[in-house]
C-alpha positions as CSV (number, residue, x, y, z in Angstrom):
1,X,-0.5,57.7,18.9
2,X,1.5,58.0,22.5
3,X,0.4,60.1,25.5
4,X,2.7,62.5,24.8
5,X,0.8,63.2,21.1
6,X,-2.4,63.0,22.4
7,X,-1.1,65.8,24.7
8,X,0.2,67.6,22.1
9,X,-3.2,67.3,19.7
10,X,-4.6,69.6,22.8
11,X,-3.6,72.7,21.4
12,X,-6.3,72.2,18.1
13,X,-9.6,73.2,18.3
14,X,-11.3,70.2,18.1
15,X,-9.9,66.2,18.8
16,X,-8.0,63.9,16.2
17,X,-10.5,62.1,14.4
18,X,-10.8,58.8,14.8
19,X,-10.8,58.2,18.5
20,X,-13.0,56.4,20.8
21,X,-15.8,58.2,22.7
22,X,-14.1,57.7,26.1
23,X,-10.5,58.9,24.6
24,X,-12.6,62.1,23.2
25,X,-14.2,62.6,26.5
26,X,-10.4,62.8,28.1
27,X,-9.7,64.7,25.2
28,X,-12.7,67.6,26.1
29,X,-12.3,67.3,29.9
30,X,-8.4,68.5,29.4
31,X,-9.5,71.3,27.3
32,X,-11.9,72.3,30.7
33,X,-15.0,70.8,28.8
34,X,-16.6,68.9,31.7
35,X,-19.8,68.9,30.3
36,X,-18.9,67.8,26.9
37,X,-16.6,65.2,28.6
38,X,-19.7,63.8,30.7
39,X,-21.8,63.9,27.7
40,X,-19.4,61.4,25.6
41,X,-19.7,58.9,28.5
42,X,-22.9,59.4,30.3
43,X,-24.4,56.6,28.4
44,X,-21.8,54.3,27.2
45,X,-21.6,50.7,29.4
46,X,-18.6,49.7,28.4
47,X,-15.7,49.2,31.1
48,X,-14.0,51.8,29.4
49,X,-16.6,54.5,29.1
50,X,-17.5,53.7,32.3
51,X,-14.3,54.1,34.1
52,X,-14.0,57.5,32.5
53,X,-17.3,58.3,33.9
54,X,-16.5,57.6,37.2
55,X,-13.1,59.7,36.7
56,X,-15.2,62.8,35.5
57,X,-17.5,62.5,38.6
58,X,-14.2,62.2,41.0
59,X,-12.7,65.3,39.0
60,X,-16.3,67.1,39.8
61,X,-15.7,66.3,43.4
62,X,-19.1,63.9,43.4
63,X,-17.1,60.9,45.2
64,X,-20.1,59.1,45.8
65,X,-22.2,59.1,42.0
66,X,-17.8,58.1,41.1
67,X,-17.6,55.3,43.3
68,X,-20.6,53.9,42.0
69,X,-19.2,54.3,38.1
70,X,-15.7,52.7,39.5
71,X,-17.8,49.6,40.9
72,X,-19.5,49.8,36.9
73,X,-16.6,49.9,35.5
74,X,-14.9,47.1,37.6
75,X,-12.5,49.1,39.5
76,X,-11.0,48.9,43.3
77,X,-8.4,51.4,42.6
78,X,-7.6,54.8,41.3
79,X,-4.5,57.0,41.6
80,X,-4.5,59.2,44.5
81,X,-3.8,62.3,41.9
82,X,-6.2,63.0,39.0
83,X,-3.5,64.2,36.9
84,X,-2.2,60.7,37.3
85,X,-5.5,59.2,36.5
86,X,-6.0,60.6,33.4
87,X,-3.0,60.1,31.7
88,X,-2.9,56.2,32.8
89,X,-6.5,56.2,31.0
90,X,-5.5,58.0,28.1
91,X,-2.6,55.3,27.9
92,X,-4.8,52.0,28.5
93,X,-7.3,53.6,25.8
94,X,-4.8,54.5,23.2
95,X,-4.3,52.2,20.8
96,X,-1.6,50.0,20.6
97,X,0.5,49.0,17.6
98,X,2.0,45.6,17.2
């Protein structure tokens, strides 16, 4: 699946199946599910739930409880735009053929 795709499987009512909990949690928080979003990730300790985490918590406008799930997560840097954010996590989560 490419970014432009999993844009595209927006307009459904629910996700494709098949994709991670972090990817579904981008998937929610684009449809304006925050709280769904959160709840996919709140838990999860891997880098890559936890760098989603700390971009739903930057989205919220909580920059303090996200720079604490960046430092989780590994992370020094976001993008300066959210937008920008989200699709470069949607593209380092999606899987990758070849």
């Amino acid at each position: 699946m490419t970014l432009e795709e999993f844009q595209a499987s927006l307009e459904a009512n629910e996700p494709p199946t098949g994709l991670s909990a972090p990817l579904e949690a981008l998937w929610w928080d684009a449809r304006g599910k925050w709280d769904r979003a959160h709840g996919l990730v709140d838990s999860l300790d891997s880098r890559e739930g936890t760098a989603v985490h700390a971009y739903l918590h930057r989205k919220e406008g909580a920059d303090w409880n996200a720079d604490y799930w960046y430092r989780r997560a590994g992370r020094t840097f976001h993008r300066p735009n959210p937008e920008d954010e989200w699709a470069a996590l949607v593209e380092g989560l999606l899987p990758h053929s070849g």
